[in-house]
C-alpha positions in Angstrom: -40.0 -83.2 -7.1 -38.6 -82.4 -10.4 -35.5 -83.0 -11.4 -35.7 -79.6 -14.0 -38.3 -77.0 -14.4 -39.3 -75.3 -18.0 -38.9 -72.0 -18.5 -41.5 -70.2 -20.7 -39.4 -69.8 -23.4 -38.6 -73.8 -23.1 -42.4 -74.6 -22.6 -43.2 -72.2 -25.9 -40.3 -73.9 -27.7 -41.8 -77.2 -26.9 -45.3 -76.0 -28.4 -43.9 -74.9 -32.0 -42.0 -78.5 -32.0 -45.1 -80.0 -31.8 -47.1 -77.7 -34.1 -44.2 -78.1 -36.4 -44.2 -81.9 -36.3 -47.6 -82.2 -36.2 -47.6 -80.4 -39.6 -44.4 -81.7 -41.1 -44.0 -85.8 -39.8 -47.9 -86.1 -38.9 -49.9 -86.8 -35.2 -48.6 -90.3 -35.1 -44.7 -89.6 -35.4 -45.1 -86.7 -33.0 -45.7 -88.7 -29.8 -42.2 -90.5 -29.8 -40.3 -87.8 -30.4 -41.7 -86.1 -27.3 -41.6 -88.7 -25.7 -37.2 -88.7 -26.5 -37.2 -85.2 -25.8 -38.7 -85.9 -22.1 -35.9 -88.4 -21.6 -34.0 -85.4 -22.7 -34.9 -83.3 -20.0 -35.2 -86.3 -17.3 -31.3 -86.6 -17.8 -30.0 -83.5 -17.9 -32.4 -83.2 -14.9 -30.7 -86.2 -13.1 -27.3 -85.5 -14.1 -26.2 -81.9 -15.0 -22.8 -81.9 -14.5 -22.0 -84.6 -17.4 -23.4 -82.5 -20.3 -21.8 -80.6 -23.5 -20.5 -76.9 -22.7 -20.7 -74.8 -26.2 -18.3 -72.0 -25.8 -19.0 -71.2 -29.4 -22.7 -70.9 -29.0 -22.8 -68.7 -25.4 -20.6 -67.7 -23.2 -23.2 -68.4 -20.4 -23.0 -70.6 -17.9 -24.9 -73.4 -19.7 -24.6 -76.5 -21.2 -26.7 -78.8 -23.7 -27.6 -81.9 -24.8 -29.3 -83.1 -28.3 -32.2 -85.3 -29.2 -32.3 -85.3 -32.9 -31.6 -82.1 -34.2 -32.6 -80.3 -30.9 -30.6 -78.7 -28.4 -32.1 -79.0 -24.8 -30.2 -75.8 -23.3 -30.1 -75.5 -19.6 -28.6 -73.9 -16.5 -26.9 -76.8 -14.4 -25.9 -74.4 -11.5 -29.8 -74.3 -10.5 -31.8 -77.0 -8.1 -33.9 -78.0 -9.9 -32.2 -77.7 -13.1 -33.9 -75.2 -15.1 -34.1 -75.7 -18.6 -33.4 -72.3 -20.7 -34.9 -73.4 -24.5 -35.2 -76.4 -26.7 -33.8 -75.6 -29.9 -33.4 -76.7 -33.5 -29.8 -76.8 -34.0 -30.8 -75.4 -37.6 -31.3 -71.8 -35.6 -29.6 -69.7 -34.9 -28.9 -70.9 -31.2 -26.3 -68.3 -30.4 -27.6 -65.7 -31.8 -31.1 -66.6 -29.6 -28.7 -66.9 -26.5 -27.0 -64.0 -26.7 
């Protein structure tokens, strides 16, 4: 089992990162930076607890961890962690979480 499950905002957040580097860096350059995002999400996955709390982003229960300039948001209360969005930290994330 999973240590995290997507939500469908996170899976369509994940689609417009590719589109976007797909476009922007090229099919070649996209690859690895999934493939650090999916670290990403195996961490958080395996240990929740240890992550970044953003009080100035949400006042949610949530916390987050970065790969590049993206924010993997996520609920550490649930089993298995479920993973809210994946964000550009150039967004507006609080606006998005609130």
């Amino acid at each position: 089992m999973s240590g995290f499950v997507l939500t469908r905002p996170a899976e369509l957040d994940l689609d417009q990162i590719k589109s976007y580097l797909i476009e922007k860096a090229g099919a070649k350059a996209t690859p690895s930076v999934f493939k650090d995002i999916r670290s990403g999400l195996i961490l958080v996955g395996s240990e929740p607890g240890v992550r970044h709390v953003r009080e100035d982003l949400t006042d949610q229960p949530l916390k987050f961890w970065h790969v590049y300039s993206y924010l993997i948001v996520y609920d550490p209360e649930t089993k298995p962690v479920q993973i809210i969005r994946i964000l550009h930290g150039m967004r507006d994330v609080a606006d998005i979480l609130n």
